[in-house]
Backbone as XML, in Angstrom:
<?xml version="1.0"?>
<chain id="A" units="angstrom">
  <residue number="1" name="UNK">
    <atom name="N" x="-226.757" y="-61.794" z="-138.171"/>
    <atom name="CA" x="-225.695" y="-62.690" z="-137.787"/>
    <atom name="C" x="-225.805" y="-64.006" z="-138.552"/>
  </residue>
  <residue number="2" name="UNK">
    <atom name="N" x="-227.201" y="-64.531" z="-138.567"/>
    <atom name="CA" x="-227.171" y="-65.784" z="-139.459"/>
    <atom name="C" x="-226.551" y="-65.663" z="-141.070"/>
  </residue>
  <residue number="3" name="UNK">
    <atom name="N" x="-226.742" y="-64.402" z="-141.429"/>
    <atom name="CA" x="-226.428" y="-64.016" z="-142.485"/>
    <atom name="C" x="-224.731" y="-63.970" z="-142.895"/>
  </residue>
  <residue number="4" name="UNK">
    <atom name="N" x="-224.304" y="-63.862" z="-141.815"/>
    <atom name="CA" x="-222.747" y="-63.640" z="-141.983"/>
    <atom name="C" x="-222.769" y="-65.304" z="-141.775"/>
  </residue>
  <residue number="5" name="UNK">
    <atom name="N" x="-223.303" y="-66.105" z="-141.260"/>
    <atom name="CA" x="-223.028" y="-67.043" z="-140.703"/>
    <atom name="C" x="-223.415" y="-68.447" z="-142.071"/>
  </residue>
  <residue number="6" name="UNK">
    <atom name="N" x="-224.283" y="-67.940" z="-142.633"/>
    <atom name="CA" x="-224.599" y="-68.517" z="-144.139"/>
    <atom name="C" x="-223.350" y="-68.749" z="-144.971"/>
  </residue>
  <residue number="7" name="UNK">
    <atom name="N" x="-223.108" y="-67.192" z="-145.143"/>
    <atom name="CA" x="-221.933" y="-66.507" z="-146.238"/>
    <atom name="C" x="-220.362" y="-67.553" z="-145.820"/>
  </residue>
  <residue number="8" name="UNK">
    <atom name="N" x="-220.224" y="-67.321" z="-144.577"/>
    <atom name="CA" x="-219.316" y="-68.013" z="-144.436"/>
    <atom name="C" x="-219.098" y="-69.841" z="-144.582"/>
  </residue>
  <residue number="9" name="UNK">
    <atom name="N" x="-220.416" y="-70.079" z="-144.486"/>
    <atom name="CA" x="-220.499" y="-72.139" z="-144.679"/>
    <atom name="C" x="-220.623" y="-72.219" z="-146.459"/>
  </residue>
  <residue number="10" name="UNK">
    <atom name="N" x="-220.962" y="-70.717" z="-146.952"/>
    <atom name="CA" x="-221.085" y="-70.723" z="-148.486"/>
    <atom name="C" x="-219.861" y="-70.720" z="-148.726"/>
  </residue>
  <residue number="11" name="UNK">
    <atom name="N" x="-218.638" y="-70.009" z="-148.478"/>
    <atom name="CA" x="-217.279" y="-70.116" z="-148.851"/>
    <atom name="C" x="-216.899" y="-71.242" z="-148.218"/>
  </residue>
  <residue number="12" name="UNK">
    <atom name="N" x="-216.887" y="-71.465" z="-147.456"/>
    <atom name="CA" x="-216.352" y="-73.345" z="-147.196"/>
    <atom name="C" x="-216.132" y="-74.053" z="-147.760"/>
  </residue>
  <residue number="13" name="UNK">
    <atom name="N" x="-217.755" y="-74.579" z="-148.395"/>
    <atom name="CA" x="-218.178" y="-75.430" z="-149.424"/>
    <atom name="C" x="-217.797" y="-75.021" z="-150.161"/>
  </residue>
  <residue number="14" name="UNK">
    <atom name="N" x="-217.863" y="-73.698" z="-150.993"/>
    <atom name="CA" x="-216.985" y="-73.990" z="-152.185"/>
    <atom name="C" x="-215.726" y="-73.843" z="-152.627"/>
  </residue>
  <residue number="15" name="UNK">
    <atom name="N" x="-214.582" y="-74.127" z="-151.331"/>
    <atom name="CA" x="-213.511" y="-73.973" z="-151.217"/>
    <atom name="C" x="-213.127" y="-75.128" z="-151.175"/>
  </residue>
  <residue number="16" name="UNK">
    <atom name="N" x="-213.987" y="-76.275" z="-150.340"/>
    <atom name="CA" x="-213.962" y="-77.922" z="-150.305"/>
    <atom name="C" x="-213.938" y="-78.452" z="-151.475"/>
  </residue>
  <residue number="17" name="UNK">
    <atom name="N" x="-215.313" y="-77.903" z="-152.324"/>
    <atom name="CA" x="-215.353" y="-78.379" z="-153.683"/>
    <atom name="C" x="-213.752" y="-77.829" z="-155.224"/>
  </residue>
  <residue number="18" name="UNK">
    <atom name="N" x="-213.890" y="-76.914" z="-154.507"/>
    <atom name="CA" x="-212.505" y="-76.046" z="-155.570"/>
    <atom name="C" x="-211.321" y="-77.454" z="-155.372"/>
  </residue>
  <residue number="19" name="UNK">
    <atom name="N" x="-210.869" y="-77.338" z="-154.132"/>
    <atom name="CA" x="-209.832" y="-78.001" z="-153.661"/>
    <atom name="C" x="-209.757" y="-79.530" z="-154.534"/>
  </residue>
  <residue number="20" name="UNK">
    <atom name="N" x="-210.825" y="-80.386" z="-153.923"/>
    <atom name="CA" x="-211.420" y="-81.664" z="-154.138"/>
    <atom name="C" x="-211.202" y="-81.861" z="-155.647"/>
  </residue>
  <residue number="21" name="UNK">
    <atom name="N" x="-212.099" y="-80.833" z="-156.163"/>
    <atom name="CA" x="-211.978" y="-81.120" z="-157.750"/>
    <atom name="C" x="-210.527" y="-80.714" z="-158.943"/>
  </residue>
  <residue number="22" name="UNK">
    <atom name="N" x="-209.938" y="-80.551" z="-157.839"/>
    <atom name="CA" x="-208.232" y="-79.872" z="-158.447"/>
    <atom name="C" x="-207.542" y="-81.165" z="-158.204"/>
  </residue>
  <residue number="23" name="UNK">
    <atom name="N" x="-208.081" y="-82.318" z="-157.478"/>
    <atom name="CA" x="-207.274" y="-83.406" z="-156.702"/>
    <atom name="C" x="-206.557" y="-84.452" z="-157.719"/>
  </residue>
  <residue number="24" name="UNK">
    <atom name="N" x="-206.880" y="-84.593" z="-158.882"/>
    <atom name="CA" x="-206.205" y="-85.138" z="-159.602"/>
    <atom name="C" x="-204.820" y="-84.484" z="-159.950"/>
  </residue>
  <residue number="25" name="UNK">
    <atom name="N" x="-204.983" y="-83.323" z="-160.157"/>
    <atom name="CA" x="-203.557" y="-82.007" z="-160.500"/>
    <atom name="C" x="-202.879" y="-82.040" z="-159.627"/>
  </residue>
  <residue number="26" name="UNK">
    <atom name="N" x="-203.317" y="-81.744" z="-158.301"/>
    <atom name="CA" x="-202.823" y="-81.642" z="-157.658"/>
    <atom name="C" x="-201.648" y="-82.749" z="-156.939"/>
  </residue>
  <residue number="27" name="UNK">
    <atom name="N" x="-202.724" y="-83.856" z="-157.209"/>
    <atom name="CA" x="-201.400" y="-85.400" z="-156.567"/>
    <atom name="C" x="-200.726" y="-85.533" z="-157.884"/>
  </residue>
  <residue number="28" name="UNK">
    <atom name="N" x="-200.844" y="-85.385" z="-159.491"/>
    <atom name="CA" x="-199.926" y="-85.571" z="-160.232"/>
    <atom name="C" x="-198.312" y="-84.665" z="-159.737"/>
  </residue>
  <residue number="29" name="UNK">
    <atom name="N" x="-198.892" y="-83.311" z="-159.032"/>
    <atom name="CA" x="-197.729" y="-82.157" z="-158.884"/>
    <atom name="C" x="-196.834" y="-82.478" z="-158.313"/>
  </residue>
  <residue number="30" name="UNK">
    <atom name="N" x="-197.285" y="-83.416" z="-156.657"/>
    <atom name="CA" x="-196.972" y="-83.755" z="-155.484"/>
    <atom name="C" x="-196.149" y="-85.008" z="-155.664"/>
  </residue>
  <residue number="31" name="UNK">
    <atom name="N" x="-196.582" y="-85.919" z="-156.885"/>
    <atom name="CA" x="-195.812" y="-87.407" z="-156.758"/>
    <atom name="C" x="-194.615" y="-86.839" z="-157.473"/>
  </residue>
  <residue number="32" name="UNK">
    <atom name="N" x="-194.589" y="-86.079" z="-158.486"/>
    <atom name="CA" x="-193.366" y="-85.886" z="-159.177"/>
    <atom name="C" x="-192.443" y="-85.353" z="-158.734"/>
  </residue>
  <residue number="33" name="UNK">
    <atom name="N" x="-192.556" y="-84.782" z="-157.131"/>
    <atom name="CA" x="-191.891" y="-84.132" z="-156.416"/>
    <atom name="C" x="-190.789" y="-84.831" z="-155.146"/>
  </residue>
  <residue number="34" name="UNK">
    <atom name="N" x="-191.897" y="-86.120" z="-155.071"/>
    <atom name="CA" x="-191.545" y="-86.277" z="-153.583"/>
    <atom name="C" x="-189.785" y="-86.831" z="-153.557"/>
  </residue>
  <residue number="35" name="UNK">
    <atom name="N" x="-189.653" y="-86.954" z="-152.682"/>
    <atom name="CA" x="-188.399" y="-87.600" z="-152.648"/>
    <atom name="C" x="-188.253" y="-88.826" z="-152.356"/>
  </residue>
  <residue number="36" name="UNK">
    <atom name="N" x="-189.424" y="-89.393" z="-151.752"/>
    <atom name="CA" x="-189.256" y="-91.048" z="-151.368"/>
    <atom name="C" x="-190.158" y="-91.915" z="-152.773"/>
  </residue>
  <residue number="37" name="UNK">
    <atom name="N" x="-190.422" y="-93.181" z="-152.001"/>
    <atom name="CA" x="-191.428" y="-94.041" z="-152.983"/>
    <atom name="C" x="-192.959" y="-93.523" z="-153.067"/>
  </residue>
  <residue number="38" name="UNK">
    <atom name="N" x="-192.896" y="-93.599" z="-154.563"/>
    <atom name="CA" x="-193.801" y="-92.971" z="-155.508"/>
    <atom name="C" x="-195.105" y="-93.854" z="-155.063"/>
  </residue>
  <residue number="39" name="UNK">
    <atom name="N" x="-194.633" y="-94.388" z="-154.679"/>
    <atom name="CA" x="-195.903" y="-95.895" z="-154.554"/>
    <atom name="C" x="-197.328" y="-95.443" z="-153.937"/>
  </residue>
  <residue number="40" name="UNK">
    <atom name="N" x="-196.321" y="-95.008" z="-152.655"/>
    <atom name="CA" x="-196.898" y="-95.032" z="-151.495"/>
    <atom name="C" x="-198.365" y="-93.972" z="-151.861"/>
  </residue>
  <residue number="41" name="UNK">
    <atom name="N" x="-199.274" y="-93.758" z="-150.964"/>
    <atom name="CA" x="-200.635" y="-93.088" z="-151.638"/>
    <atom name="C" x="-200.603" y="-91.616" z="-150.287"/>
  </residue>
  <residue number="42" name="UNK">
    <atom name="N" x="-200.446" y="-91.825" z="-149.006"/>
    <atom name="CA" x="-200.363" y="-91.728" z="-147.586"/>
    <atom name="C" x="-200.289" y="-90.377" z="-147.570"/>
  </residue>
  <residue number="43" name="UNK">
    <atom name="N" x="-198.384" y="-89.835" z="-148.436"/>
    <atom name="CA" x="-198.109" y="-88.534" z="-148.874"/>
    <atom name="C" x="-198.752" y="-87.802" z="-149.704"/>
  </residue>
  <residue number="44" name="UNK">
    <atom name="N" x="-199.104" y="-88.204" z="-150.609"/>
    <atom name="CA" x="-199.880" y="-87.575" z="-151.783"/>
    <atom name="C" x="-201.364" y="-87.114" z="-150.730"/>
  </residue>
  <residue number="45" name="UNK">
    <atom name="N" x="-201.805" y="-87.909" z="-150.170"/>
    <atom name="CA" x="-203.216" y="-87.645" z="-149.745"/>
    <atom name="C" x="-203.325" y="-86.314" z="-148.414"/>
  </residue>
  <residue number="46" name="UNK">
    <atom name="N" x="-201.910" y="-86.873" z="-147.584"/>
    <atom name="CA" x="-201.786" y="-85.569" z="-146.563"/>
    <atom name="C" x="-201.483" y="-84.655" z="-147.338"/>
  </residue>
  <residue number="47" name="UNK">
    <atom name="N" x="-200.938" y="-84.328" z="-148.409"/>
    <atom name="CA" x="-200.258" y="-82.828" z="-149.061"/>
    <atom name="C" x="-201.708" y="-82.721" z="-149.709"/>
  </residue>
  <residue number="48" name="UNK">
    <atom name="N" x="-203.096" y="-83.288" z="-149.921"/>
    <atom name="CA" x="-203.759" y="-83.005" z="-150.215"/>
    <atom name="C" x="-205.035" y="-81.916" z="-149.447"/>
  </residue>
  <residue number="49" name="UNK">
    <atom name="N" x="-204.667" y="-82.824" z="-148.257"/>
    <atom name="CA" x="-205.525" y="-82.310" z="-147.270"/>
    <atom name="C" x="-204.961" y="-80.853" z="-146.459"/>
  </residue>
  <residue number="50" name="UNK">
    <atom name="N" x="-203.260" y="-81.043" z="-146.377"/>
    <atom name="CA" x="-202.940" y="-79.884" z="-145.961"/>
    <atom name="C" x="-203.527" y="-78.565" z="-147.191"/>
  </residue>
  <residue number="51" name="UNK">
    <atom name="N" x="-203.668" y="-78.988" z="-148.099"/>
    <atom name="CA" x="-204.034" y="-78.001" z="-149.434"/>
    <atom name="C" x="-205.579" y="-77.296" z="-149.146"/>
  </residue>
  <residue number="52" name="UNK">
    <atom name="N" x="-206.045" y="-78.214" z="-148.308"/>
    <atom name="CA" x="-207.489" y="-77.678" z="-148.477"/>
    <atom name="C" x="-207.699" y="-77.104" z="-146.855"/>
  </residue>
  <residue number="53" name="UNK">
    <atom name="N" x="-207.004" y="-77.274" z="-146.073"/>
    <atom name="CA" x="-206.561" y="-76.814" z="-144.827"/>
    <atom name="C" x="-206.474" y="-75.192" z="-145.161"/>
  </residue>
  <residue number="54" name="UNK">
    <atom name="N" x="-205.501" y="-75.403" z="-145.827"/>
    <atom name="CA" x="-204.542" y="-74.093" z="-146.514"/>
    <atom name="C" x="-205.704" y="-73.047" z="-147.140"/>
  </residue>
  <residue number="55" name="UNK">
    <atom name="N" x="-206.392" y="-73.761" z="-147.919"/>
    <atom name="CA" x="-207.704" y="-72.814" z="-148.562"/>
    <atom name="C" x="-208.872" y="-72.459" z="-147.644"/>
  </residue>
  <residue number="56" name="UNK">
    <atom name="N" x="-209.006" y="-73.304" z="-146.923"/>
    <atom name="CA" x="-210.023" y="-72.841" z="-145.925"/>
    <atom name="C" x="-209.717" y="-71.754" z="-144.637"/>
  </residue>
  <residue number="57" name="UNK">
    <atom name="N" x="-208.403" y="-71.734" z="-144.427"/>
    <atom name="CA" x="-207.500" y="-71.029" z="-143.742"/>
    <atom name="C" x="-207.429" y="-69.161" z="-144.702"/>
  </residue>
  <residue number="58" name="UNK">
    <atom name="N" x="-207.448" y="-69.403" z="-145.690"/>
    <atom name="CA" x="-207.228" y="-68.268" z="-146.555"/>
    <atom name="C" x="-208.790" y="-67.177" z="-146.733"/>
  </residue>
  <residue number="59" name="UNK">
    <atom name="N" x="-209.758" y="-68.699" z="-146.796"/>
    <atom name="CA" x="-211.043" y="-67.890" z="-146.620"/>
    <atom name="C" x="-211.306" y="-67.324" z="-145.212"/>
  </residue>
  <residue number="60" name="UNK">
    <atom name="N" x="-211.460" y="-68.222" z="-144.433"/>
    <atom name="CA" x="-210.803" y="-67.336" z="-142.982"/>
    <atom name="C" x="-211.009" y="-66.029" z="-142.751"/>
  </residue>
  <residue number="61" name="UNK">
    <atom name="N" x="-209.330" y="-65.979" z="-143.310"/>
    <atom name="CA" x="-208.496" y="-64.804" z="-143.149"/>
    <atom name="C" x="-209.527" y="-63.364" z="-143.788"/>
  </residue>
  <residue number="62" name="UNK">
    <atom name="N" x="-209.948" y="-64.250" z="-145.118"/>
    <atom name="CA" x="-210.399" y="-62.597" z="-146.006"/>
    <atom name="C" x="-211.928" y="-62.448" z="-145.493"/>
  </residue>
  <residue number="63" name="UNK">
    <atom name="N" x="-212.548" y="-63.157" z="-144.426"/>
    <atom name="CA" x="-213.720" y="-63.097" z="-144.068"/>
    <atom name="C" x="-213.547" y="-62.197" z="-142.824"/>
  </residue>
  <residue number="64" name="UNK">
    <atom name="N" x="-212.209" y="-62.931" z="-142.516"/>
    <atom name="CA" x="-211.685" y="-62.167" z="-141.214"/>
    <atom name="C" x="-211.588" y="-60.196" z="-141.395"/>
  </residue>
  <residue number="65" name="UNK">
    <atom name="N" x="-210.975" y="-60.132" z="-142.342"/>
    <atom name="CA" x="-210.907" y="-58.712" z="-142.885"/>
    <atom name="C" x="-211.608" y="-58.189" z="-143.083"/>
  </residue>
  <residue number="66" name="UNK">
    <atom name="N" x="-212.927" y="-58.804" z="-144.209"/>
    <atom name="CA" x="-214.412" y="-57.844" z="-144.679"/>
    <atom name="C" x="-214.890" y="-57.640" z="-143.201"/>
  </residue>
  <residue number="67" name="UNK">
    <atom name="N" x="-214.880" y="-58.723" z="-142.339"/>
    <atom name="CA" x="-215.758" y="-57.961" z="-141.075"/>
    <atom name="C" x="-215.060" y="-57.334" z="-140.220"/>
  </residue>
  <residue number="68" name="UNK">
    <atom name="N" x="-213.615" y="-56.920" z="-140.063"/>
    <atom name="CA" x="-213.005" y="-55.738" z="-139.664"/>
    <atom name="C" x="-213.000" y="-54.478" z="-140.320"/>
  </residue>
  <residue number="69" name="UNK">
    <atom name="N" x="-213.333" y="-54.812" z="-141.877"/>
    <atom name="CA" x="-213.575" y="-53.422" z="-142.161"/>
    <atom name="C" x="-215.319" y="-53.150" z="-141.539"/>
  </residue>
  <residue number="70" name="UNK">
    <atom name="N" x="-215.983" y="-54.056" z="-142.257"/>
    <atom name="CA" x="-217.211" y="-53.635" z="-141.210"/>
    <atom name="C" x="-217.339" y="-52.981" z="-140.178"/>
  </residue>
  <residue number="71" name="UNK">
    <atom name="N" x="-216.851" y="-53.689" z="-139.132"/>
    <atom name="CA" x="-216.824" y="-53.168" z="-137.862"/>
    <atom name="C" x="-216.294" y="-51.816" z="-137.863"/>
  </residue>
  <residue number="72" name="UNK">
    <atom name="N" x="-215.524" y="-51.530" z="-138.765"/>
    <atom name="CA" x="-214.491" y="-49.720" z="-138.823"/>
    <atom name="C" x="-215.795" y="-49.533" z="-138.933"/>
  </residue>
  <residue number="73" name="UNK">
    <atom name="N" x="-216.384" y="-49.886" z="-140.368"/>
    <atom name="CA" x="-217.553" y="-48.441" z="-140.531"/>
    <atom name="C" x="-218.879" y="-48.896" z="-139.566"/>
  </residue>
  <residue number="74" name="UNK">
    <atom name="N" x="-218.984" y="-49.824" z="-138.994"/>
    <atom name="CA" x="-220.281" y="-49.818" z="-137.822"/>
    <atom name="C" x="-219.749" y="-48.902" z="-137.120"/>
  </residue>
  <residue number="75" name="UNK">
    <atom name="N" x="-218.559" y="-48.320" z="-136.309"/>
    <atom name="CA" x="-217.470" y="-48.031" z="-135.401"/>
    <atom name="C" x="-217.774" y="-46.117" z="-135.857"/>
  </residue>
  <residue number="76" name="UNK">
    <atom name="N" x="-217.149" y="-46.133" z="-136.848"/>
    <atom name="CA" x="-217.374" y="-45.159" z="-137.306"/>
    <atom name="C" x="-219.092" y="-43.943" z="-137.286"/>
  </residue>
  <residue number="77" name="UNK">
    <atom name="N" x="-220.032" y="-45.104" z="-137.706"/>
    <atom name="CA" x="-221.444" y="-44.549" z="-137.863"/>
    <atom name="C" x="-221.582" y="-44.836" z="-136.674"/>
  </residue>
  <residue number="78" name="UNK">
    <atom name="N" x="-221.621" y="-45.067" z="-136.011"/>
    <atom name="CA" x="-222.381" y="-45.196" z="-134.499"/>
    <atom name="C" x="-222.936" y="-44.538" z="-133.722"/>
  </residue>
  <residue number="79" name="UNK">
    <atom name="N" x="-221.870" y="-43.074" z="-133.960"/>
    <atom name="CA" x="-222.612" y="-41.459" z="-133.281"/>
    <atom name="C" x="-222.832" y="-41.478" z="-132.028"/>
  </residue>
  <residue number="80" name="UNK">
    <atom name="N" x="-221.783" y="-42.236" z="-131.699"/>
    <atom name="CA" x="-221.309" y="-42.027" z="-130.175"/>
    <atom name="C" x="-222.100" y="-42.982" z="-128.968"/>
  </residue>
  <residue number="81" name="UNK">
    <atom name="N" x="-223.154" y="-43.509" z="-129.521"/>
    <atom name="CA" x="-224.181" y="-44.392" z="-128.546"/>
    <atom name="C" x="-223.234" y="-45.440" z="-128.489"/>
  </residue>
  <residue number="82" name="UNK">
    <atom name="N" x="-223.722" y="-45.501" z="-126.818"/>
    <atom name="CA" x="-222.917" y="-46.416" z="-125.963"/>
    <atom name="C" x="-223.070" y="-47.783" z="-126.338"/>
  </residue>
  <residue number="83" name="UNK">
    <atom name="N" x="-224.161" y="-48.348" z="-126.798"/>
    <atom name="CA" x="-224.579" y="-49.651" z="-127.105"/>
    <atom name="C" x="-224.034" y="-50.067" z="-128.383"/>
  </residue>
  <residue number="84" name="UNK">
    <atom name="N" x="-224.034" y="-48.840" z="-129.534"/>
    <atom name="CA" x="-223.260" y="-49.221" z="-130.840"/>
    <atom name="C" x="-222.105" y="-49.076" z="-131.067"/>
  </residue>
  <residue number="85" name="UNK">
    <atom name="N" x="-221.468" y="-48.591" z="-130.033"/>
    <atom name="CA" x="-219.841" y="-48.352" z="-129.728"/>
    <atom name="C" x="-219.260" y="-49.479" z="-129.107"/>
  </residue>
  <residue number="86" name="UNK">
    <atom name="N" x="-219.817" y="-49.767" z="-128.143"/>
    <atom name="CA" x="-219.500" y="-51.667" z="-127.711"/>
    <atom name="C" x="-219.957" y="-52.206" z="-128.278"/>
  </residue>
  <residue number="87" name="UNK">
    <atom name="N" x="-220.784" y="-52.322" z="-129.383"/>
    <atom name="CA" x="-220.805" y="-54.058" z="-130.240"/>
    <atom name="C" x="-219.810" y="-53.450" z="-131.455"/>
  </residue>
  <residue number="88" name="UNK">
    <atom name="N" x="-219.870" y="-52.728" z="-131.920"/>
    <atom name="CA" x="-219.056" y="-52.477" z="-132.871"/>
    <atom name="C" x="-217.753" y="-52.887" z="-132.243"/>
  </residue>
  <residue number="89" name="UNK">
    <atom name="N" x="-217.200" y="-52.512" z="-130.880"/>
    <atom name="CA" x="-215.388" y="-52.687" z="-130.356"/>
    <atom name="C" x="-215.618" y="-53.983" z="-130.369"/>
  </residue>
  <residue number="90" name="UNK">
    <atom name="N" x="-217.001" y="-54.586" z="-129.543"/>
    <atom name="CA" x="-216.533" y="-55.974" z="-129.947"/>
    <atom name="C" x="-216.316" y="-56.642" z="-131.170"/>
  </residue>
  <residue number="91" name="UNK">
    <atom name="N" x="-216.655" y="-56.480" z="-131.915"/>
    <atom name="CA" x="-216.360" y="-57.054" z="-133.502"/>
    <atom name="C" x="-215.452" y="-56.678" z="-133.782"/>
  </residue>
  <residue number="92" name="UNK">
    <atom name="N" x="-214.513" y="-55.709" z="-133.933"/>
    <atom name="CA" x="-213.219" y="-55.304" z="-134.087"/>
    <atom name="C" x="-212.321" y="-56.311" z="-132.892"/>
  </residue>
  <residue number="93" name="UNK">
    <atom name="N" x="-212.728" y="-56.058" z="-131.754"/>
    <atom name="CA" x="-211.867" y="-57.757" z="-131.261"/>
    <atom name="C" x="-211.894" y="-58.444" z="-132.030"/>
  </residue>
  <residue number="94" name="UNK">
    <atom name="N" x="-212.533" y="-59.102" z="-132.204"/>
    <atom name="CA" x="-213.175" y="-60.460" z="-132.240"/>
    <atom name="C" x="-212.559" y="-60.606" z="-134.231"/>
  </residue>
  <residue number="95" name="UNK">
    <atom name="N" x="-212.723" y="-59.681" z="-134.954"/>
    <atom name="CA" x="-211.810" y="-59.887" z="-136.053"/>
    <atom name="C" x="-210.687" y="-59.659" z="-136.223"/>
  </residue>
  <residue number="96" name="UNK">
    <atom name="N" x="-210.063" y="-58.840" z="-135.300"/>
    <atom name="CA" x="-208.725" y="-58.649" z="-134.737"/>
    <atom name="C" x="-208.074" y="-59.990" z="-134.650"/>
  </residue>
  <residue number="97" name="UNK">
    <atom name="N" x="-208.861" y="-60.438" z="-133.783"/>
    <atom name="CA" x="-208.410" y="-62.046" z="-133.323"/>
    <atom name="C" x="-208.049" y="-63.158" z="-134.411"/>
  </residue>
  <residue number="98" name="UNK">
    <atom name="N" x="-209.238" y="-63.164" z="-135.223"/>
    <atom name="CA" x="-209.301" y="-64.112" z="-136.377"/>
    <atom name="C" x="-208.371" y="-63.890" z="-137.289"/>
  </residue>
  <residue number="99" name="UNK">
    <atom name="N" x="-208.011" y="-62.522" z="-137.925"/>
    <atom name="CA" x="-207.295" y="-62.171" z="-138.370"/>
    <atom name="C" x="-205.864" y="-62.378" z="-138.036"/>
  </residue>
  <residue number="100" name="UNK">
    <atom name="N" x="-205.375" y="-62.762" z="-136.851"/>
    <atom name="CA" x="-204.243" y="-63.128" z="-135.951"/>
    <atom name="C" x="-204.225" y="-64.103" z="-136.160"/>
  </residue>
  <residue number="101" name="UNK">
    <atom name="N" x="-204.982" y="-65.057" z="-135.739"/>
    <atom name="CA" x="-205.552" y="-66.725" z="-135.567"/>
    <atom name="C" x="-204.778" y="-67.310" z="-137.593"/>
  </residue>
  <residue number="102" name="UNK">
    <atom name="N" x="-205.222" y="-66.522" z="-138.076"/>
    <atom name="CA" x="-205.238" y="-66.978" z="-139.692"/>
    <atom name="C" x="-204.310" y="-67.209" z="-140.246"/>
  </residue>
  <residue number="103" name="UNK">
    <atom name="N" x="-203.259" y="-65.879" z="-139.480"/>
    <atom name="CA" x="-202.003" y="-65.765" z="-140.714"/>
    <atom name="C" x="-201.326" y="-66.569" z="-139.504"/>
  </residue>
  <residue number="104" name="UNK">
    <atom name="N" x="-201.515" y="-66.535" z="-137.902"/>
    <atom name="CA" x="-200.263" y="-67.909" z="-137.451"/>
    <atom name="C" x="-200.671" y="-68.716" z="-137.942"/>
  </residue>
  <residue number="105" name="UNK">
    <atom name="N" x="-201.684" y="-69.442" z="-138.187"/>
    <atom name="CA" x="-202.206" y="-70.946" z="-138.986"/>
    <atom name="C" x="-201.412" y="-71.162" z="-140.103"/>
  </residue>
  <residue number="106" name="UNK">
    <atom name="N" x="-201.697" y="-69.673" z="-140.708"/>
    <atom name="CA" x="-200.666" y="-70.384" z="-142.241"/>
    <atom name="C" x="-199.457" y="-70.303" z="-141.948"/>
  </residue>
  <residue number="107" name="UNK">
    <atom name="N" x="-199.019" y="-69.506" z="-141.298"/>
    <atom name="CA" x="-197.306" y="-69.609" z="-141.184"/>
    <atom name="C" x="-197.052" y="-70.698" z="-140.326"/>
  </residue>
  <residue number="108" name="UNK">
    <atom name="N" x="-197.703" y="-71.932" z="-139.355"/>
    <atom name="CA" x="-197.785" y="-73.041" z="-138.773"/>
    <atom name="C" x="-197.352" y="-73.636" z="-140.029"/>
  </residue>
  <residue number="109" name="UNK">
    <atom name="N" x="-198.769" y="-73.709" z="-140.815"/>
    <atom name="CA" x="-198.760" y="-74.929" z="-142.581"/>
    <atom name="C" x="-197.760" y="-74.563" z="-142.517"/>
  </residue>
  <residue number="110" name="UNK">
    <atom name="N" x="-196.761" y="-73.378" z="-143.287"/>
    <atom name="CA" x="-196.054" y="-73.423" z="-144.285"/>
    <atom name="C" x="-194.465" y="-73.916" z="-143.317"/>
  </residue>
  <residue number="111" name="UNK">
    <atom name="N" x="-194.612" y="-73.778" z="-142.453"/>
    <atom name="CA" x="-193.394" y="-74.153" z="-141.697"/>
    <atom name="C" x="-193.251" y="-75.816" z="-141.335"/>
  </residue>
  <residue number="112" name="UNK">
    <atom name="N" x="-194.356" y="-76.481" z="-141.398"/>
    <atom name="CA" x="-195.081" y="-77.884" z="-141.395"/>
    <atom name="C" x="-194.482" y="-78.307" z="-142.328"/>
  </residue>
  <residue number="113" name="UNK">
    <atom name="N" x="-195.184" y="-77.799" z="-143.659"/>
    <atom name="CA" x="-194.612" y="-78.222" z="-145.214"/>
    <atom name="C" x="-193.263" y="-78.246" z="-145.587"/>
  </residue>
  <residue number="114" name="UNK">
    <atom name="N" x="-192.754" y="-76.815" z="-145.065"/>
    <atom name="CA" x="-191.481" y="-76.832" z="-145.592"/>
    <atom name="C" x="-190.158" y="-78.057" z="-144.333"/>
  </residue>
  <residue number="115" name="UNK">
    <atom name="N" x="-190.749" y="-78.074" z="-143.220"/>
    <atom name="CA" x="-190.486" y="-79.417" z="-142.860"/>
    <atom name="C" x="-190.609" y="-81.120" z="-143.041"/>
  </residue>
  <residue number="116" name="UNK">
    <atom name="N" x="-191.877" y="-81.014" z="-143.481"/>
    <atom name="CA" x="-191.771" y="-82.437" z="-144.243"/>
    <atom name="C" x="-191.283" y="-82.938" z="-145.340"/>
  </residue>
  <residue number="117" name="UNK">
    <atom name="N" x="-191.436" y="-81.730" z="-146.356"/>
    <atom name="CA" x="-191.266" y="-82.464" z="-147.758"/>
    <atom name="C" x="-189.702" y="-81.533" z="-148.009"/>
  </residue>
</chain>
């Protein structure tokens, strides 16, 4: 479990860092876009943060998936024992869930975004 639990603070970080270090590109994309004053810093910085929202949301999701397929094949090998048949269903919840949790999040963002700007 710590192990899944590593893997996942490892994609974080370097989803923080991906994001972060795109941040110059990224607010050039955003000012040339906006519709109000260019001036202002406020917009540029929330469309920044929703960006890395957005990426961390995406890792999520595909972390969410590798451990639902997991769980199929724990689910699968189990050979019928009662003890590896309930932790396995539970993990299939439980990424079921996340997997749910992920894509309303992004369809939240993108309905957010396409409301503000």
């Amino acid at each position: 479990m710590k192990k899944y639990l590593y893997i996942s603070y490892l994609f974080i970080v370097l989803s923080i860092n991906n994001v972060l270090a795109k941040k110059p590109e990224i607010i050039k994309e955003v000012e040339d876009n906006l519709p109000w004053d260019k001036t202002t810093s406020t917009n540029v910085t929330s469309k920044v943060w929703w960006e890395l929202i957005a990426t961390m949301i995406k890792y999520v999701a595909v972390i969410a998936v590798i451990t639902l397929m997991i769980s199929w094949i724990m689910y699968l090998l189990s050979n019928w024992e009662e003890e590896k048949v309930k932790k396995a269903k539970h993990w299939i919840i439980w990424s079921l869930v996340w997997v749910f949790l992920s894509i309303s999040a992004m369809a939240i963002i993108k309905i957010i975004n396409s409301i503000h700007i």
